[in-house]
ZAVOPA-577870 format. One record per residue (C-alpha): residue number from 0; residue in three letters; y, x, z negated. Coordinates in nm, 3 decimals. Each point is the difference from the previous one (the first is absolute). Example, Ala and Ser with C-alpha at 12.3 -4.5 7.8 and 13.67 -1.06 7.14 Angstrom:
# ZAVOPA-577870
0_ala_-0.450_1.230_-0.780
1_ser_0.344_0.137_0.066
# end
This chain:
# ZAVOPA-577870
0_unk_-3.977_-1.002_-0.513
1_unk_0.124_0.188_0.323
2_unk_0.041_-0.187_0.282
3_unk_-0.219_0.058_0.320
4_unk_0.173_0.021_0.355
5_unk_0.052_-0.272_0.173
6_unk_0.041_-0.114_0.408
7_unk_0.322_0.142_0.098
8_unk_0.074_-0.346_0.129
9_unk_0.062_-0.070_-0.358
10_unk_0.204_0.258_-0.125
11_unk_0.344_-0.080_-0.028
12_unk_0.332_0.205_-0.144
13_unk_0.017_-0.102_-0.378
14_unk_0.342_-0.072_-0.134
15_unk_0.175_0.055_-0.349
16_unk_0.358_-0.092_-0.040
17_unk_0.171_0.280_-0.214
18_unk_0.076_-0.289_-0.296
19_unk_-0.384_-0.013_-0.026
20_unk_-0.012_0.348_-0.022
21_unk_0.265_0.002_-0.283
22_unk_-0.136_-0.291_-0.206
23_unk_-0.224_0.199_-0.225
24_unk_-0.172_-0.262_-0.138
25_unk_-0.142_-0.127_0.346
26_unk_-0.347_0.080_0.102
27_unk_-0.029_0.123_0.381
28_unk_-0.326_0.193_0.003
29_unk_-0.145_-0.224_0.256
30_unk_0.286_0.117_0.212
31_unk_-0.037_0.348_-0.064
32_unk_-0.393_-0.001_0.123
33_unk_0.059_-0.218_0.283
34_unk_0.250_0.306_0.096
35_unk_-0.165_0.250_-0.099
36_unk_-0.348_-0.039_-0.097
37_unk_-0.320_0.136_0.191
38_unk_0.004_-0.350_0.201
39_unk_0.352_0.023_0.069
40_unk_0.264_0.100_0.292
41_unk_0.157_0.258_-0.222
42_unk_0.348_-0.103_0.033
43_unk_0.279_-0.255_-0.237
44_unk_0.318_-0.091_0.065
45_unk_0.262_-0.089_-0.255
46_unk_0.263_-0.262_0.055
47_unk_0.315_-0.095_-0.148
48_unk_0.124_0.365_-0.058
49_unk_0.355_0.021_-0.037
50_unk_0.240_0.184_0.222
51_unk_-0.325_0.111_0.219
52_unk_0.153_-0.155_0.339
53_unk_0.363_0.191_-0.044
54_unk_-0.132_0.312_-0.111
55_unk_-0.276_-0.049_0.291
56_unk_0.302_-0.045_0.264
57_unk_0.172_0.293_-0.130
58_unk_-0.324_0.252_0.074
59_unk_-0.165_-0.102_0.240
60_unk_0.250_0.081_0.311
61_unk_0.070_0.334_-0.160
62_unk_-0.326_0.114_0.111
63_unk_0.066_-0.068_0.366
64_unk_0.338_0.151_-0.038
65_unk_-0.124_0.357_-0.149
66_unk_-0.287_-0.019_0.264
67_unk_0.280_0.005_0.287
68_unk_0.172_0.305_-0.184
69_unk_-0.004_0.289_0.273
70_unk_-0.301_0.165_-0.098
71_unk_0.176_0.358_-0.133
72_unk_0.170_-0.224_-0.270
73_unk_-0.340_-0.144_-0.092
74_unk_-0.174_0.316_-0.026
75_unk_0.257_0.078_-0.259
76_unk_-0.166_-0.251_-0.211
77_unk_-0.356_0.145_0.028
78_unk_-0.212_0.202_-0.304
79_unk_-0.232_0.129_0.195
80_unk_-0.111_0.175_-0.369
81_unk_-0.069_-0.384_-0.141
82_unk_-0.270_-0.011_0.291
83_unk_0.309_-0.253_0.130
84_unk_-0.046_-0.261_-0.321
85_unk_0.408_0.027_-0.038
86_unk_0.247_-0.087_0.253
87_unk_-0.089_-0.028_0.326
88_unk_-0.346_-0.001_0.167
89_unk_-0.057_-0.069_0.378
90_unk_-0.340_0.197_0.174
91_unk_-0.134_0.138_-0.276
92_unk_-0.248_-0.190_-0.100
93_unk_-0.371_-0.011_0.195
94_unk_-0.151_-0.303_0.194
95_unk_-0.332_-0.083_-0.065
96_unk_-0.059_0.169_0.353
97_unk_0.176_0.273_-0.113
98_unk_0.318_-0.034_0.156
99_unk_0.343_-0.005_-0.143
100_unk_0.111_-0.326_-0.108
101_unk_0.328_-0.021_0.215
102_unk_0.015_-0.423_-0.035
103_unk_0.177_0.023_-0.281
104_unk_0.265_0.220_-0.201
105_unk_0.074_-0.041_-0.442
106_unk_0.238_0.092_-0.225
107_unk_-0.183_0.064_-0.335
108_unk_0.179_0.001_-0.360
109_unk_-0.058_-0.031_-0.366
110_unk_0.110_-0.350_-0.068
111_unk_0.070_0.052_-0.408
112_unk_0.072_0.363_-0.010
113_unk_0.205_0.233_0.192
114_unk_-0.165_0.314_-0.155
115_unk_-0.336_-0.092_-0.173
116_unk_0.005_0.388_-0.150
117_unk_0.202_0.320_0.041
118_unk_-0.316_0.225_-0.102
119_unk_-0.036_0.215_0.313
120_unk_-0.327_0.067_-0.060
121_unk_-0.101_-0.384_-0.002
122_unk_0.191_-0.023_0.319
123_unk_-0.195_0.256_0.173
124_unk_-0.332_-0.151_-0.149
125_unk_0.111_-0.356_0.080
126_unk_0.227_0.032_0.297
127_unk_-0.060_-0.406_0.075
128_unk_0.115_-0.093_-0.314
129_unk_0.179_0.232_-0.181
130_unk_0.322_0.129_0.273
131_unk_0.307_-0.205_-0.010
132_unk_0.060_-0.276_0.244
133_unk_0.187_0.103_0.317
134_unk_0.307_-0.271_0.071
135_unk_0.186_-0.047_0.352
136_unk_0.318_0.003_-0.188
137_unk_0.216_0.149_0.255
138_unk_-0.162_-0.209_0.346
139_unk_-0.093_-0.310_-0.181
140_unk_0.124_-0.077_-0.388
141_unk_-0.083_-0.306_-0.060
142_unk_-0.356_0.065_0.017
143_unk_-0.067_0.135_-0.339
144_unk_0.121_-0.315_-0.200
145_unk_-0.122_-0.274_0.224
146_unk_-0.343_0.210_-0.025
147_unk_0.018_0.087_-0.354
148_unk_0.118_-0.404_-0.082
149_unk_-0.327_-0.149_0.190
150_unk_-0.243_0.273_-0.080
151_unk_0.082_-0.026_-0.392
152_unk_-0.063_-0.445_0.079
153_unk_-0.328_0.054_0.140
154_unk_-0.124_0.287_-0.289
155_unk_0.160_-0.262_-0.300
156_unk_-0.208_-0.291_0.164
157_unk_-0.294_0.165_0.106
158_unk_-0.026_0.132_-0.392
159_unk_-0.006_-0.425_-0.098
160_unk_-0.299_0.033_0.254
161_unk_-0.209_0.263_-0.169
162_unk_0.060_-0.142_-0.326
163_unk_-0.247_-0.324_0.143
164_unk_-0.213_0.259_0.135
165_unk_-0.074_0.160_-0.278
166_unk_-0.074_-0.320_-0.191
167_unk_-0.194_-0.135_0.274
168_unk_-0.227_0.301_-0.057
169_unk_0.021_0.002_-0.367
170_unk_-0.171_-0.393_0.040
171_unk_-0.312_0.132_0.151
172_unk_-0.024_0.324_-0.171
173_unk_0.123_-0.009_-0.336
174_unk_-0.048_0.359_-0.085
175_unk_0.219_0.082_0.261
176_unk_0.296_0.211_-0.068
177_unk_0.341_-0.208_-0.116
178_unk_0.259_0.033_0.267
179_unk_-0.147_0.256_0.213
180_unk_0.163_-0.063_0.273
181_unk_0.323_-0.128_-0.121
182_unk_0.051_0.296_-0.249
183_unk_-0.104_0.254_0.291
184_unk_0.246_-0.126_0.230
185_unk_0.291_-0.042_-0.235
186_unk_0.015_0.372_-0.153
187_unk_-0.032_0.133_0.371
188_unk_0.308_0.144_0.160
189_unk_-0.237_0.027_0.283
190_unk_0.074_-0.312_0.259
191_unk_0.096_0.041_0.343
192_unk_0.154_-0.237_0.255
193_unk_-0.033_0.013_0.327
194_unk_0.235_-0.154_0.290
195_unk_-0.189_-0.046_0.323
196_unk_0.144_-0.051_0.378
197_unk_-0.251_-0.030_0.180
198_unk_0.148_0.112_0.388
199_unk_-0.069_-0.262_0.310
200_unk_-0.336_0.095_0.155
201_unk_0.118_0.133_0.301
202_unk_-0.315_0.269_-0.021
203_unk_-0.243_-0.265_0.068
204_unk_0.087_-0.151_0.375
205_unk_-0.308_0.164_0.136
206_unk_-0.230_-0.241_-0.240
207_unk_-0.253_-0.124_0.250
208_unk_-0.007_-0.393_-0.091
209_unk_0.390_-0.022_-0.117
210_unk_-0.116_-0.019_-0.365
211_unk_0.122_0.265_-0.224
212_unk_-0.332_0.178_-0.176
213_unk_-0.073_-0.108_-0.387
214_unk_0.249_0.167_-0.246
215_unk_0.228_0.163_0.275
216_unk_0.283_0.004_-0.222
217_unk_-0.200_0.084_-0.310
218_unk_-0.348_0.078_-0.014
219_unk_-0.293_-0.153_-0.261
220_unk_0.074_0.143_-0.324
221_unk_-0.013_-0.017_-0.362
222_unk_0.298_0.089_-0.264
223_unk_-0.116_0.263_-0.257
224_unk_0.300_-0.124_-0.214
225_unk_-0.092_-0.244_-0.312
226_unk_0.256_-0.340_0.161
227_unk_0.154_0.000_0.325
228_unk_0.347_-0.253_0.021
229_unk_0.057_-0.115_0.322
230_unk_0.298_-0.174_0.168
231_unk_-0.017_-0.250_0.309
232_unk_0.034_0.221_0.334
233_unk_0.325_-0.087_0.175
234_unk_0.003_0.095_0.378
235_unk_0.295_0.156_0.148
236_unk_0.142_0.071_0.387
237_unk_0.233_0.221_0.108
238_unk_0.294_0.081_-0.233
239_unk_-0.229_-0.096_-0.291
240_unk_0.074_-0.365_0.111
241_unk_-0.258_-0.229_-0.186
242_unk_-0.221_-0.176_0.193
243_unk_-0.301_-0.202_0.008
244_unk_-0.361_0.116_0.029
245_unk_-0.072_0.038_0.357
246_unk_-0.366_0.002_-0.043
247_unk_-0.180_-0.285_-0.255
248_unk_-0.282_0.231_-0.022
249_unk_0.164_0.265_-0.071
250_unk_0.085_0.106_-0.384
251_unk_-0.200_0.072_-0.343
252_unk_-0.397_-0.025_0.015
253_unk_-0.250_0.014_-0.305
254_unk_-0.389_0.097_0.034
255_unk_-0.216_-0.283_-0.217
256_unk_-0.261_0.084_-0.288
257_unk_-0.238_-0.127_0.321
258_unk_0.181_0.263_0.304
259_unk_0.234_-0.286_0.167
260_unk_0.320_0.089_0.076
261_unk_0.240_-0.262_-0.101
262_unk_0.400_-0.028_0.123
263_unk_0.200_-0.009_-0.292
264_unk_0.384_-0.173_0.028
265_unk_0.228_0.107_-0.341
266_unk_0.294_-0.272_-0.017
267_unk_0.357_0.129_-0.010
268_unk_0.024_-0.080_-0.361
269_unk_-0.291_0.146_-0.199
270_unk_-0.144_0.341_-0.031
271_unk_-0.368_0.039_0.087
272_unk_-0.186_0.242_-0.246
273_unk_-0.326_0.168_0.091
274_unk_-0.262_0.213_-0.165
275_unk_-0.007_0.371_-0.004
276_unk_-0.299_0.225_-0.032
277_unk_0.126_0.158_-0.401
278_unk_-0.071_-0.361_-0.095
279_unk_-0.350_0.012_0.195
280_unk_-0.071_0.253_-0.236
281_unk_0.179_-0.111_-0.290
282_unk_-0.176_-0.355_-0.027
283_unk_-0.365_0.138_0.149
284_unk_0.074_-0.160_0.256
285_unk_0.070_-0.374_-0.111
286_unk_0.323_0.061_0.203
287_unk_-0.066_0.154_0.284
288_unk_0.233_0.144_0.271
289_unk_0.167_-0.204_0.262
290_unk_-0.131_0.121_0.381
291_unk_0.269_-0.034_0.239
292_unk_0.186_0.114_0.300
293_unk_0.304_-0.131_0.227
294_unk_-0.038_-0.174_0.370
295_unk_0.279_0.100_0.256
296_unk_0.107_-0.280_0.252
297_unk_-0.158_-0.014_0.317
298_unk_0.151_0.224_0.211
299_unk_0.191_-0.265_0.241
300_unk_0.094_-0.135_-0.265
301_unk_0.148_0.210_-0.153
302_unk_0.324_-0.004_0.142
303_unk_0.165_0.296_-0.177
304_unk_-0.069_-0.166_-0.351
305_unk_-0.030_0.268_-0.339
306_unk_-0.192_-0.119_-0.334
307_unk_0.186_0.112_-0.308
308_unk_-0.150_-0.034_-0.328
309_unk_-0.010_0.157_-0.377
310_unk_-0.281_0.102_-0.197
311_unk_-0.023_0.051_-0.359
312_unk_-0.265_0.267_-0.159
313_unk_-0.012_-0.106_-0.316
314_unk_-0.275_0.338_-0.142
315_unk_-0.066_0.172_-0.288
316_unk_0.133_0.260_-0.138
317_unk_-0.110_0.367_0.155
318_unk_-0.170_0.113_-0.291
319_unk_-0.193_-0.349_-0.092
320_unk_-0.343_0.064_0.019
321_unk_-0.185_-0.288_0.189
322_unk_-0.329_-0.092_-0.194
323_unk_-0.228_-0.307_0.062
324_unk_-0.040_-0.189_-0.302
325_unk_-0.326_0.010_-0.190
326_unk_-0.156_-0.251_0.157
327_unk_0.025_0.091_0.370
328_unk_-0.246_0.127_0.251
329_unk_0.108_0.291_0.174
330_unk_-0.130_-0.071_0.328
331_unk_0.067_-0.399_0.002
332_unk_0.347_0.134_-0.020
333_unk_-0.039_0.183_0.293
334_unk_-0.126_-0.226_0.173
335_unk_0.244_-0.207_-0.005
336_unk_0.209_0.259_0.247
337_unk_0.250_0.259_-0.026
338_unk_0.084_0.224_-0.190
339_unk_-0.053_0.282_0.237
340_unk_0.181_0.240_-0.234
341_unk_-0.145_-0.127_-0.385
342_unk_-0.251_0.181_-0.175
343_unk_-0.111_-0.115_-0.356
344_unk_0.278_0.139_-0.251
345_unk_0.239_0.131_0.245
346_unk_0.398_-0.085_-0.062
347_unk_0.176_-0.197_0.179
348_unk_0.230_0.280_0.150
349_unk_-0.314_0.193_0.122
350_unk_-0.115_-0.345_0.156
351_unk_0.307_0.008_0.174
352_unk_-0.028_0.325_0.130
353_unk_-0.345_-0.020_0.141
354_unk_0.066_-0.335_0.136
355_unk_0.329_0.089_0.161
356_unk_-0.262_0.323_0.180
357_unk_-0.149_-0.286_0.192
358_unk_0.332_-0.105_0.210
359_unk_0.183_0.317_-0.021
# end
């Protein structure tokens, strides 16, 4: 039986160490729909993963040191012909008022493959998934491997996690499809990482009451991958210094089943994984996708301080056409939000391409 929401009050993060994740014989479904299910926050973090914290403190400063690149060496690293999903991205995408999102710059790359294809003709059909990455060898080497290292951690783990997923939804509908999501996600050469700085708000001194607006360093938002892997944030000053968060309200927010916006903290050692909207439509929506966007400190607060983070798409692959299962209702699975660019039977790489339309 699915769950129904409950009070935000009484939602809380749900925890799996990796060893449970591992022991095959153990039965975590409970987990899995207090995560994910329709009465759930949407998010899970795994403890316990080895090497996470090293490889973590390898990336994470390397995104406020490419941001502070003089900007004709960064636009060196651009594809404007990707619609900016490979190397870097700063201003290109839209605000929900329609203004350029300046608060933050990326740095996007294939985590598990350098060059997914070399069919021309797929990379003009596909540009965001099919052209090579783009690597700051010459301004910033080390890059690459500390990206490629924790990227390929959070795809192997986050693979453990759809393996429950699909069981979990296998227990309550047992006509479903064996290792839907699991088998998707492993024969894609698809994924895409992502490695955020998010710049000091300096843009938002003229804030009436002090209070930097909801989602000024990302706004509300759903992924339109299958899994996202996230790390901890680690704030930075000048130099790429680390430092602490100079704002406690400032950081990762989710949107409950119910509309309440709850402040979500990822420890230092375990990777938070939330729904995308390819698993919306993959389970009918039994998983549904995670709302959420990112709060900027308070501007006097802010004293200067940068977010730095790293995302991991974890999608299917660009021809993978995205049916509901039998048993799902069409517009229940709209209606449980998103998917601005899905229409019944499209793939996932013409998904991608209408949804990119809408902050482009």
């Amino acid at each position: 039986m699915v769950s129904a929401p409950v009070p935000a009050s009484e939602l809380k993060v749900v925890t799996i160490s990796y060893d449970e994740l591992l022991d095959d014989e153990k039965d975590i479904s409970d987990k899995i729909e207090q995560a994910y299910g329709q009465g759930a926050l949407g998010l899970i973090t795994v403890s316990g993963v080895p090497q996470l914290e090293e490889l973590r403190a390898n990336l994470l400063p390397l995104a406020h040191k490419f941001a502070d690149l003089p900007g004709s060496v960064k636009a060196r690293y651009e594809d404007p012909e990707s619609s900016w999903s490979f190397g870097w991205s700063h201003g290109r995408e839209i605000l929900q008022d329609n203004r350029p999102d300046m608060y933050k710059g990326s740095f996007y790359a294939n985590p598990c493959h350098d060059a997914p294809t070399d069919d021309s003709t797929l990379m003009k059909d596909h540009p965001s998934y099919c052209r090579p990455n783009i690597w700051p060898t010459q301004h910033l080497p080390q890059l690459e491997p500390a990206f490629k290292e924790l990227g390929q951690l959070i795809v192997d783990v986050g693979l453990l996690i759809t393996v429950r997923c699909d069981r979990y939804v296998q227990g309550l509908k047992p006509d479903a499809k064996r290792n839907r999501i699991e088998e998707c996600l492993q024969r894609s050469c698809c994924h895409k990482a992502r490695l955020l700085h998010y710049f000091p708000p300096s843009g938002l001194e003229d804030c009436s009451d002090g209070q930097a607006p909801r989602g000024s360093w990302c706004g509300l938002h759903r992924d339109h991958c299958s899994l996202t892997g996230l790390t901890a944030a680690m704030f930075t000053s000048g130099g790429g210094k680390v430092a602490e968060n100079p704002d406690s309200q400032a950081g990762l927010y989710v949107q409950t089943r119910l509309g309440h916006m709850q402040q979500v903290r990822i420890p230092a050692d375990h990777i938070a994984y939330q729904m995308g909207e390819a698993t919306q439509v993959m389970t009918g929506g039994m998983l549904c996708a995670t709302p959420h966007y990112v709060q900027g400190p308070s501007p006097h607060l802010a004293g200067g301080i940068a977010r730095n983070t790293f995302a991991v798409f974890m999608q299917p692959h660009w021809d993978e056409v995205l049916e509901l299962p039998g048993w799902a209702d069409e517009d229940a699975v709209y209606e449980a939000g998103g998917l601005k660019g899905w229409v019944p039977g499209c793939t996932f790489g013409s998904f991608t391409t209408r949804t990119l339309a809408y902050y482009h």
